[in-house]
C-alpha positions in Angstrom: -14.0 -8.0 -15.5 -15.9 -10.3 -12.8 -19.6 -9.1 -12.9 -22.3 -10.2 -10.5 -25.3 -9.4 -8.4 -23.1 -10.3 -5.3 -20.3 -9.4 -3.5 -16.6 -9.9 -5.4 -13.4 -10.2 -3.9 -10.1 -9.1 -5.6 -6.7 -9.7 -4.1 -3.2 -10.4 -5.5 -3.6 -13.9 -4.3 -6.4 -16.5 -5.7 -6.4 -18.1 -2.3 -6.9 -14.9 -0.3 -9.7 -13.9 -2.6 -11.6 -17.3 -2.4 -11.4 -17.0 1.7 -12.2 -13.9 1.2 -15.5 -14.8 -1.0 -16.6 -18.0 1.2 -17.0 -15.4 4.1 -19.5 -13.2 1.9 -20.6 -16.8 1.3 -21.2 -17.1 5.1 -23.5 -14.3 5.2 -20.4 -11.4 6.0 -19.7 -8.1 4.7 -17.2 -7.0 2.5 -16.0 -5.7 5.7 -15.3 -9.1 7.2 -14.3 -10.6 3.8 -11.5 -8.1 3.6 -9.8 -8.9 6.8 -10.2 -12.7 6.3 -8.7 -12.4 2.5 -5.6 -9.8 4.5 -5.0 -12.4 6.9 -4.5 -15.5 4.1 -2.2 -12.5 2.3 -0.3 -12.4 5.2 0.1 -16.4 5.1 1.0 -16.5 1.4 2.5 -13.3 0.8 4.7 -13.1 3.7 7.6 -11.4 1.3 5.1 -8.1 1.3 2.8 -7.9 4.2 1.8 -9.8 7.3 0.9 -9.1 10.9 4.4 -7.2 10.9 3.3 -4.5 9.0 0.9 -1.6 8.2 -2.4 -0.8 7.1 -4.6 1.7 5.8 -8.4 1.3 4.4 -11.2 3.7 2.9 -14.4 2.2 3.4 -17.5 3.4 1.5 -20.6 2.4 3.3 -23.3 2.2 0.9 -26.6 2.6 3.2 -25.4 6.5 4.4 -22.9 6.9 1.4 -20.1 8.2 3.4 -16.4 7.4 2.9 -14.5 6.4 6.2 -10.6 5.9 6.6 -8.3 4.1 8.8 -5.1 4.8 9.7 -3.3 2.0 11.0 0.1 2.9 10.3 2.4 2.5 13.5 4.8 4.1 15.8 8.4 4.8 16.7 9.3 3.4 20.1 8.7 6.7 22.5 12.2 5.9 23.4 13.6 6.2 20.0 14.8 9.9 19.2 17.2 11.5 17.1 19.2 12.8 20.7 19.1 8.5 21.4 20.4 7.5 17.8 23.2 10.4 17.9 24.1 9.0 21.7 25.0 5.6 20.1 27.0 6.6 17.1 23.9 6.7 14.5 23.0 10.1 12.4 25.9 11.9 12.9 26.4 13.2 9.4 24.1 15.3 6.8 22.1 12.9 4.9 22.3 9.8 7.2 19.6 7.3 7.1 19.4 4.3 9.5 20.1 0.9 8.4 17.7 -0.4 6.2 17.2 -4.4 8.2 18.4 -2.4 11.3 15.9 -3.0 14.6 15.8 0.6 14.7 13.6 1.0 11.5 11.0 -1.3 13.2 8.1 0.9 14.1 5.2 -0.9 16.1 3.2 -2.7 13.5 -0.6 -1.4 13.1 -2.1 -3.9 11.2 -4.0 -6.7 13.7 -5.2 -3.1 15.4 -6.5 -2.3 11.9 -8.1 -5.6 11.8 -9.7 -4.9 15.6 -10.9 -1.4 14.5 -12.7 -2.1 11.2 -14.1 -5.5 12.8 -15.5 -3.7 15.6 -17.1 -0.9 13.7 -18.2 -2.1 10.4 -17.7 -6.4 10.7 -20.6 -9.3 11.8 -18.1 -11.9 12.2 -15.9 -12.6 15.5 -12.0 -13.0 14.7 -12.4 -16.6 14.9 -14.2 -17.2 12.2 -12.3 -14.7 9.9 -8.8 -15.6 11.0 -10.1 -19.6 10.3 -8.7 -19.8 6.3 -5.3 -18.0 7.6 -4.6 -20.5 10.4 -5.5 -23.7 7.9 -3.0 -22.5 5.3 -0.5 -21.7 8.0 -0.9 -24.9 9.8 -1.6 -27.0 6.9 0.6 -25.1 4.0 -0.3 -24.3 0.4 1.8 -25.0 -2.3 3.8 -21.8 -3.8 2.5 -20.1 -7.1 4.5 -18.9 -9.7 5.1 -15.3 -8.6 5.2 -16.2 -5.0 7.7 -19.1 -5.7 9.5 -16.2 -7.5 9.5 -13.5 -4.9 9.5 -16.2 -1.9 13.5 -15.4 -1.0 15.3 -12.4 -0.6 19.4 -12.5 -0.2 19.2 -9.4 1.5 17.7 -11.1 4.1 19.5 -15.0 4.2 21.4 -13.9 7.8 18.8 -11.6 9.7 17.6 -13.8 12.6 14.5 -15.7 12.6 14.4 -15.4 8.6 15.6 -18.8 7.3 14.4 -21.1 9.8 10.9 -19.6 9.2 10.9 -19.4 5.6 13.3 -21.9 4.3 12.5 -24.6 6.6 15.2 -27.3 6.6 17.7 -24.5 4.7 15.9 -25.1 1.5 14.1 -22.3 -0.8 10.4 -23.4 -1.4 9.7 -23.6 -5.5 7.0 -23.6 -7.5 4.4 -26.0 -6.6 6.2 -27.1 -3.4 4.1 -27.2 0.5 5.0 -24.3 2.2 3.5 -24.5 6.3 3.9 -21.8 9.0 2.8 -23.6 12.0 4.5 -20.3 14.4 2.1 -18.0 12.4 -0.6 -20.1 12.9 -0.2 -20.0 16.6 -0.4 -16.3 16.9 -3.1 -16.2 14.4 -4.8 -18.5 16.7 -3.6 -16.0 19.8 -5.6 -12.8 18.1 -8.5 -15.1 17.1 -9.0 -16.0 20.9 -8.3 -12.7 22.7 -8.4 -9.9 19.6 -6.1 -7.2 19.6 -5.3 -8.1 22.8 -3.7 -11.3 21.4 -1.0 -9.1 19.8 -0.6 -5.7 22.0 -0.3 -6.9 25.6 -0.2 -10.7 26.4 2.2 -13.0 25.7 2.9 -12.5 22.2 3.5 -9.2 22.9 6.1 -10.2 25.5 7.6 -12.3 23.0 8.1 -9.4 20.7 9.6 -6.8 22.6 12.1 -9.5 24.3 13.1 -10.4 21.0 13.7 -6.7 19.7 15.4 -5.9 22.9 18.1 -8.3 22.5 18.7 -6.9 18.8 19.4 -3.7 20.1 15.7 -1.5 19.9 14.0 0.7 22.6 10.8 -1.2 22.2 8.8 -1.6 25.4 5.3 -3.8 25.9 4.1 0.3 26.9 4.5 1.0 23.2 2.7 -2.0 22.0 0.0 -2.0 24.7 -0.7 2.0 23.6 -1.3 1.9 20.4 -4.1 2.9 18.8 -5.0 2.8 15.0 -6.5 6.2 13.6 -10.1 6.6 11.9 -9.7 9.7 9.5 -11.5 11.8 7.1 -10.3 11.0 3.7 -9.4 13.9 1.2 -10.5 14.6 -1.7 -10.4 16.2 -5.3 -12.7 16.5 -8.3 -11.4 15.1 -11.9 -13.1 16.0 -14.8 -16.7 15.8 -12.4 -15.5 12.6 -10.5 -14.6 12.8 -6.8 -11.5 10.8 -6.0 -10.4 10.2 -2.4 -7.1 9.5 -0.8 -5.9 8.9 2.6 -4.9 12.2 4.4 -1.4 12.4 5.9 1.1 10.9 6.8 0.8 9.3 3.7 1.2 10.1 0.1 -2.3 10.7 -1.0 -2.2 14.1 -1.3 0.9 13.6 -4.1 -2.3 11.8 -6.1 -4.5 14.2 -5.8 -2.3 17.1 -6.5 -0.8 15.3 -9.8 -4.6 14.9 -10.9 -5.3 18.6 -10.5 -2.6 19.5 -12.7 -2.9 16.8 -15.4 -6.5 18.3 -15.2 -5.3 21.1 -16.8 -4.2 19.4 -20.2 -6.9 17.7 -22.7 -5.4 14.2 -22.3 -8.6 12.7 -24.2 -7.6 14.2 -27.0 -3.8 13.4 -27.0 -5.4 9.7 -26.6 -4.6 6.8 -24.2 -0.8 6.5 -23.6 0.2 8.8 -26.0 3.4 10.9 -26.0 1.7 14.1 -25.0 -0.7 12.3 -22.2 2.5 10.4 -20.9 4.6 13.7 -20.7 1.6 15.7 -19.4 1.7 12.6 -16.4 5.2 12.5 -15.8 5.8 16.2 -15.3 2.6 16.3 -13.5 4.1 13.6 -11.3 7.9 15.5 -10.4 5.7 18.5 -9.2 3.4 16.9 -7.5 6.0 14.6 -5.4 8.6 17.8 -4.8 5.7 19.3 -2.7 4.7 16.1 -1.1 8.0 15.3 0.1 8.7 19.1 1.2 5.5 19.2 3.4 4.5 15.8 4.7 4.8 14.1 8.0 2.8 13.0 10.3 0.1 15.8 11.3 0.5 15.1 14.9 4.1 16.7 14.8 3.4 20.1 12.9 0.6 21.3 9.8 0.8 19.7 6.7 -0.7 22.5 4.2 -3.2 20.1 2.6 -5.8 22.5 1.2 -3.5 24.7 -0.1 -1.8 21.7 -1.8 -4.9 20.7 -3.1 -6.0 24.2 -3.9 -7.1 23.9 -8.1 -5.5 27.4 -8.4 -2.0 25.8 -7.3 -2.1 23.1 -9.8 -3.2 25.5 -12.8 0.5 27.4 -11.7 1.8 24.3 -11.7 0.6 23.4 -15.0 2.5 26.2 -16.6 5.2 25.0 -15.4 4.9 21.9 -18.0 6.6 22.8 -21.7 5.1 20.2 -23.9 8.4 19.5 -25.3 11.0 19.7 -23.2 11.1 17.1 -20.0 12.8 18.9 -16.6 15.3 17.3 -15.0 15.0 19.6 -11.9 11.8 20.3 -10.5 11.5 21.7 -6.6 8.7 23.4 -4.6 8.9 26.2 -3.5 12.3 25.7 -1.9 15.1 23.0 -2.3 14.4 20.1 -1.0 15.9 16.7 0.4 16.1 14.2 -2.2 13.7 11.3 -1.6 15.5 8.2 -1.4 13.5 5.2 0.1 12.2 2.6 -2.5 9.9 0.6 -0.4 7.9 -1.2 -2.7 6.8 -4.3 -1.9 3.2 -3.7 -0.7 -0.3 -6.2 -1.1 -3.5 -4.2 -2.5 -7.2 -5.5 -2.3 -10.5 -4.8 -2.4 -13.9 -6.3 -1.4 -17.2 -5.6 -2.3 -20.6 -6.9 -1.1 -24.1 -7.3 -2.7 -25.5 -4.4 -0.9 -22.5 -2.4 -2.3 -20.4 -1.8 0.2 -16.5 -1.2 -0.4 -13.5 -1.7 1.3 -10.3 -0.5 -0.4 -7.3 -1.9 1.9 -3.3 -1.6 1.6 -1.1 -3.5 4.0 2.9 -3.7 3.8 6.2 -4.5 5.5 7.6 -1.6 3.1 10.5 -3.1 1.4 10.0 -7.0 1.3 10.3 -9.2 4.5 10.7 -5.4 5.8 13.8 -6.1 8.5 13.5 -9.7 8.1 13.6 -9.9 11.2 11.1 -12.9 13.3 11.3 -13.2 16.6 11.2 -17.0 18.1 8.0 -18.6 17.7 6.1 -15.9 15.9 6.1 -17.0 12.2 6.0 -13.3 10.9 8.8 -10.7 9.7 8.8 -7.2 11.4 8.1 -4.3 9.0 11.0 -1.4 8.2 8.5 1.1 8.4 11.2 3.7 10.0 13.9 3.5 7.1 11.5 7.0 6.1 12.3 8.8 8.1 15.2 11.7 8.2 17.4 11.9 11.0 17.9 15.4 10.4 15.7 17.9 13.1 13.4 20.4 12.1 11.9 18.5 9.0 8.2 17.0 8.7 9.5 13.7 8.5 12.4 13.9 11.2 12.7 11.0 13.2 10.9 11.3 16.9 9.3 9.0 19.4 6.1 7.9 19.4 6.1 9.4 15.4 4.6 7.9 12.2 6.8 8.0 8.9 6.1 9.7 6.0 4.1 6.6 4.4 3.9 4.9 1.2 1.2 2.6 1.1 -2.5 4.0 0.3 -5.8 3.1 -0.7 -8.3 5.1 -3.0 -11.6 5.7 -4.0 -13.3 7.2 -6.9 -17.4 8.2 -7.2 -19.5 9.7 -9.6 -22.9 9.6 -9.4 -24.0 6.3 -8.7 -20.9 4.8 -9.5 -18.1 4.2 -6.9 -14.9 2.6 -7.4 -12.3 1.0 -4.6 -9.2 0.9 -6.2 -5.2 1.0 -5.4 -1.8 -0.2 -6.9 1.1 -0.9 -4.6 4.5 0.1 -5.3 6.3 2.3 -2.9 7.0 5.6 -3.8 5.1 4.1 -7.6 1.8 4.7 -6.1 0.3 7.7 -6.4 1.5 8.0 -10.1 -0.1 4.9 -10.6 -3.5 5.5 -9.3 -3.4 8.8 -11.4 -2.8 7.1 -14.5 -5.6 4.5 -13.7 -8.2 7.4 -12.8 -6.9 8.9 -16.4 -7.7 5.4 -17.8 -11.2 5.3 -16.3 -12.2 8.7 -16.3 -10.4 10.3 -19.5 -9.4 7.3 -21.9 -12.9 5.5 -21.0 -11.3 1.6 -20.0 -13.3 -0.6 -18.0 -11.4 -1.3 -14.3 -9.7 -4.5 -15.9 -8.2 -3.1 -18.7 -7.6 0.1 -17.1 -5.4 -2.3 -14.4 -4.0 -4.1 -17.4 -2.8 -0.7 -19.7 1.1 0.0 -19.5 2.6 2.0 -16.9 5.4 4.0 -16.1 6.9 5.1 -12.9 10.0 7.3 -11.7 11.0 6.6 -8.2 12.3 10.5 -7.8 10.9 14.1 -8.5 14.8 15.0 -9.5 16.1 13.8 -13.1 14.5 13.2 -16.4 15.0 9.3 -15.8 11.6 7.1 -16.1 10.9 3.2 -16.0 8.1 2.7 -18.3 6.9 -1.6 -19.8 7.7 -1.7 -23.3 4.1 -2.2 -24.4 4.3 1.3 -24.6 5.5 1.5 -28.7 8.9 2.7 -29.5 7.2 5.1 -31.8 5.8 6.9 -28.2 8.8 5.8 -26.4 11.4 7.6 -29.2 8.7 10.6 -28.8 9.0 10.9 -25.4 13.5 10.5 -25.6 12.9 13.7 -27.9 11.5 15.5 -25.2 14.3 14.8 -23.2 13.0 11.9 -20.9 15.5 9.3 -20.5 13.7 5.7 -20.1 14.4 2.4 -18.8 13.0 -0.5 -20.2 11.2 -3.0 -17.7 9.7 -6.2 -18.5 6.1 -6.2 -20.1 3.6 -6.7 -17.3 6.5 -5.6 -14.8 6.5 -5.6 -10.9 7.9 -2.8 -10.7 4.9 -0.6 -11.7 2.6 -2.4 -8.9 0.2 -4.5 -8.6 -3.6 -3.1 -9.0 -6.9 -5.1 -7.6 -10.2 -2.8 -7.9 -14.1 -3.6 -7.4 -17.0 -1.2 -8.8 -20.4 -0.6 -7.6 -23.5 0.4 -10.4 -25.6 1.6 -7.7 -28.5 2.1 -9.8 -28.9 -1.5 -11.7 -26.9 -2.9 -8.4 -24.6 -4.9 -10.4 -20.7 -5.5 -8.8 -17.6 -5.4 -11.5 -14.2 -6.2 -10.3 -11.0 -6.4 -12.0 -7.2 -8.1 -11.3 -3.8 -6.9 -12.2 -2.4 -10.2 -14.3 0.6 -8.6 -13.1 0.3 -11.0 -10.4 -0.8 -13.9 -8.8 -4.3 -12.8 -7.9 -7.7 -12.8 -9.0 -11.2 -11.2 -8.3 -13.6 -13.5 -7.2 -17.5 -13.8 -6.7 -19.6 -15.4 -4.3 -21.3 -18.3 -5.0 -25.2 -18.1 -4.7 -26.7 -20.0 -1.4 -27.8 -23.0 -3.3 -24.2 -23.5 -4.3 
């Protein structure tokens, strides 16, 4: 772990987190470091998040103690209905899900509004100071890292428009240790550091925008850019084993977290020991249940009730737990009635966290969902457009159904755990991998007694269903446990050690009583956690 007296930075990229700590540096918050650090992810991670996409936070302000959250997650076009879609040929048959890259998936992207809402409430710093190490990497370039140079190019995306002439300039892929520059993101960087979210929602780059989706095809008007509004929110909440951990309410997948916790709560998992057969079985049954509820009852609350209490109700998850035979996996777990199998496998996300010296935290997610998202980049803008909308179902009547002006069931989400004077900003992306993963790192912490790093480093598993007995687990996890589990009837996949697949993990810690900062990195990546540097430095 990092451990100092000041405030830490910890993102999935080592520039991001050293912007990131020379604005704490600078005398700002860990409120301002995080969107300074987002914006450079946006620059150098443009293959999982950028001003294209979504954002959610929890922020934990230390001097009243309370836990805020933001929903920047964006809408549909008002235009865009299931009646509209059906019109033009698209949903006609059970089961139909709109095209992946199609213009139709992109919802309007929340996350420069995110940045606007948590400057303007919590930050010190105007937007041209924090957007400054964003626009010098775009304008100037960095040279690509190894995972980056990796990840950098999709196939998928080699023929939407916009995509190669902004990312493989001259028709070349970028490799490791080659100058990668972004001189169109810089310029709308520079647009929102000059007029804030104005720069993005109704002015010129906004017109830009909507022309652009308009001639591919998409109801998107400058009204449905110009309207929206990001979404402060309570966070939930549920006790583990006398620690409170919070999740962001829905239309997100929280709740799945929460709920899987209650019921692992239920099963000695000290005992079994860390990664274990039993503490592995006990987690991946927990997990089925937990996600057939999530996917039966969530959508966006604005449309209909999403039973959250009684999902989180402890008396729920003890019937749940019952449901668990120690040695036999299922292979067919549903709520209370069948549901739609969950499909989507968004899971290219960015995680961070920030933390200052007077301890507070920001625990931030921001996505495109699956990659580039569309691919998609308008002329001039230097940024891909999110796919948000592949969620939903084009079926009526369900909480996730398809509507104008509606926010998809969501994937990406930030966490928080206290106890006492210890608080924790933590989060793993993944797509539909997340929830799972932040209860096995709250299992880490809480039951299994790892520090944040190694709790970030431990081996993970992670089924993209609730249906089947399938599961993807690294193969640190010994055959010994891994021949245990095939007993029980779970049928695993093999991924690489330290895989991608089971999400990246960044967390930052608060000792509120000695006022001492800990932050750890997944090495599953190419970030780091960073300090500030004292003021003589």
């Amino acid at each position: 772990m990092i451990v100092s007296n000041g405030g830490i930075v910890a993102t999935p990229q080592f520039l991001a987190s050293q912007a990131g700590a020379k604005i704490l540096e600078a005398g700002g918050n860990a409120i301002d470091a995080a969107i300074a650090a987002n914006a450079v992810l946006g620059v150098t991670m443009p293959y999982v998040n950028g001003m294209g996409g979504d954002l959610f936070a929890i922020v934990y302000e230390a001097k009243t103690g309370k836990v805020y959250g933001l929903n920047a997650s964006g809408w549909t076009p008002k235009a865009l209905t299931i009646d509209y879609l059906k019109a033009h040929g698209i949903g006609l048959n059970p089961g139909d899900k709109l095209d992946q890259h199609g213009v139709h998936t992109i919802t309007i992207p929340g996350c420069v509004a995110g940045w606007d809402a948590l400057r303007s409430r919590f930050g010190t710093m105007p937007f041209e100071k924090l957007l400054a190490p964003a626009i010098y990497y775009a304008e100037n370039g960095f040279p690509l890292p190894e995972r980056g140079a990796r990840y950098w190019i999709s196939k998928a995306f080699l023929k939407q428009p916009g995509y190669q002439e902004t990312y493989m300039p001259g028709g070349v892929r970028p490799g490791l240790g080659d100058l990668f520059r972004n001189p169109a993101l810089a310029s709308s960087l520079r647009a929102v550091a000059a007029k804030g979210r104005d720069g993005y929602y109704n002015g010129t780059l906004t017109e830009t925008m909507v022309s652009f989706l308009r001639s591919q095809g998409g109801t998107h008007t400058v009204e449905d850019f110009a309207d929206y509004r990001p979404e402060w929110v309570d966070p939930i909440s549920t006790t583990y084993r006398g620690w409170t951990v919070y999740e962001m309410p829905p239309n997100g997948q929280g709740v799945a977290a929460l709920a899987m916790l209650n019921i692992m709560e239920n099963f000695p998992l000290a005992d079994y020991g860390q990664n274990s057969a039993a503490a592995l079985h006990v987690m991946i049954e927990a997990k089925k249940l937990a996600y057939a509820d999530m996917v039966h009852y969530v959508g966006d609350p604005k449309f209909g009730p999403v039973p959250v209490n009684e999902m989180l109700s402890k008396d729920l998850a003890a019937q749940r737990a019952k449901l668990i035979q120690m040695n036999h996996a299922s292979c067919h777990v549903v709520p209370s009635e069948i549901v739609a199998k969950l499909n989507a496998r968004g899971s290219e996300t960015i995680y961070m966290s920030t933390i200052d010296k007077e301890g507070n935290i920001v625990s931030l997610i921001q996505s495109n969902y699956a990659g580039y998202g569309t691919g998609m980049v308008a002329p001039g803008v230097g940024f891909s457009f999110q796919n948000r909308g592949a969620g939903f179902e084009l079926t009526s009547g369900l909480p996730n159904s398809l509507a104008g002006h509606k926010r998809p069931l969501h994937t990406i989400i930030p966490a928080l755990m206290t106890k006492g004077e210890i608080h924790i900003g933590f989060g793993i992306m993944g797509g539909w991998n997340q929830s799972q993963a932040h209860a096995q790192f709250v299992a880490n912490v809480v039951d299994f007694g790892l520090n944040i790093q190694a709790a970030l480093e431990a081996a993970r598993f992670t089924k993209q269903t609730f249906e089947g007995c399938d599961v993807e687990m690294e193969p640190r996890i010994s055959p010994a446990i891994r021949e245990d589990l095939a007993r029980r009837g779970h049928v695993i996949t093999l991924l690489e050690p330290f895989s991608y697949t089971v999400g990246q993990g960044e967390a930052v810690e608060r000792d509120e009583k000695r006022k001492v900062n800990f932050a750890g990195s997944d090495p599953r990546c190419d970030g780091a956690a960073m300090p500030q540097n004292p003021p003589m430095l």
